[in-house]
Steps between C-alpha positions, in 0.01 A plus 500: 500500500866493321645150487893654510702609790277378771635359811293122479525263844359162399432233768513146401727632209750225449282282313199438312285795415717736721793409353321525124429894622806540644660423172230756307541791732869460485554515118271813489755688721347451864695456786369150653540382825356095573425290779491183612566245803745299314837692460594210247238558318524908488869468431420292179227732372723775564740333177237512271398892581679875454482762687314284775604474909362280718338449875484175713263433729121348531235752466251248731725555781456882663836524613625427107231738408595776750915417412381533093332818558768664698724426232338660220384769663846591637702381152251564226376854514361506119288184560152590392311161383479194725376149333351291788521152274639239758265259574413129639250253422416136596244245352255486822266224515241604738349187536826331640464570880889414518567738252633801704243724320500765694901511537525508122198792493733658780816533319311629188326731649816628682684475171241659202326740750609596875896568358365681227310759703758539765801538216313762326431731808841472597598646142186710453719795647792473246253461140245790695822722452589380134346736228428185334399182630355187534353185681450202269356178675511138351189330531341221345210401257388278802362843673195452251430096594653310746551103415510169732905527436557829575224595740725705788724612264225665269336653871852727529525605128145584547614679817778669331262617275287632698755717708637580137158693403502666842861618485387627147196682615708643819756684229273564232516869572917492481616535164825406552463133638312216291387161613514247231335128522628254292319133420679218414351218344674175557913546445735250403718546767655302806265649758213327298656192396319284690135646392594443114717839454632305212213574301494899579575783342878624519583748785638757252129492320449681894803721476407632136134587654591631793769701280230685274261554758722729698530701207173555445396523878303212428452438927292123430725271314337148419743292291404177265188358616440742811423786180185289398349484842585850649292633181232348701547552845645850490255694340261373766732541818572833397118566568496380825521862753869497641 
């Protein structure tokens, strides 16, 4: 797929690894458009990028969702790739009873799966009539082993994985729309601060992968660690009858 003069929306885009792939897609001569909640935030991001607009609003919340849609579908004609990268995690200790476990699985599973699937058919119209395009989801290395830290969060990148592979196998006969995966080990960012994100890999590490894979229609895209254990576990999945 070309990496130049696409039309790129990118949720969760004004920091972190959004913001690191804002800033590649940008300086190869994409029009970018990011998101995020905090208009702060977006307006700061927006200083450090060219060629780069942006949308406010909360992808979680369906009335943001159906608001971000409208707009690009109505303003945005070219737009033919759509990065679904926000995200939200919580350490959940399941064996605290006053923990609110099931609140924090809630608003993950809202966040990393439910929004995901409900954003993409409401732009699945718009990239269907593109001669070019694609859906790129953010998922996690935690879709391959869950951990007592991350347990809920790892159940809705699995889930987003899961509805990733089906979305794939539902347009594999279209050979104008792709659906790219991408893994990312743990990222020194601010959304993983508080899990040791200080010791992970920089965010543009994700942007530079994500970067060649699109040219080479590479659709799986393990980054960092993910790359040594998705040489084990897809070669087997992809036997399993789908």
């Amino acid at each position: 797929m070309k990496t130049t003069e696409n039309t790129i929306f990118i949720s969760g885009g004004s920091a972190g690894i959004g913001l690191e792939i804002a800033k590649k897609f940008s300086e190869a001569g994409n029009k970018v458009i990011i998101n995020g909640r905090d208009n702060e935030r977006l307006q700061n991001a927006l200083k450090q990028l060219d060629n780069v607009t942006a949308i406010q609003g909360d992808l979680s919340v369906k009335e943001d969702r159906l608001k971000i849609a409208e707009e690009l579908n109505s303003n945005h004609p070219t737009l033919n790739i759509i990065i679904n990268n926000a995200g939200a995690a919580f350490i959940n200790d399941l064996s605290d009873v006053n923990n609110n476990s099931a609140e924090k699985a809630y608003q993950e599973m809202n966040t990393n799966y439910i929004s995901v699937i409900d954003f993409t058919s409401a732009m699945l119209p718009k990239l269907l009539k593109q001669k070019e395009a694609a859906i790129i989801n953010v998922s996690s290395i935690a879709v391959f082993r869950s951990n007592k830290y991350l347990p809920t969060y790892s159940a809705s990148k699995a889930a987003l994985h899961s509805y990733t592979q089906g979305l794939r196998d539902t347009f594999a006969e279209n050979e104008n729309l792709h659906i790219y995966e991408v893994y990312p080990p743990l990222v020194n960012t601010d959304f993983s601060a508080e899990i040791g994100g200080a010791s992970g890999i920089p965010p543009a590490e994700v942007a530079d992968e994500l970067f060649v894979a699109l040219s080479k229609n590479q659709f799986e895209v393990p980054v960092g660690d993910s790359k040594k254990i998705h040489e084990l576990v897809n070669p087997i999945s992809d036997q399993v009858p789908h």
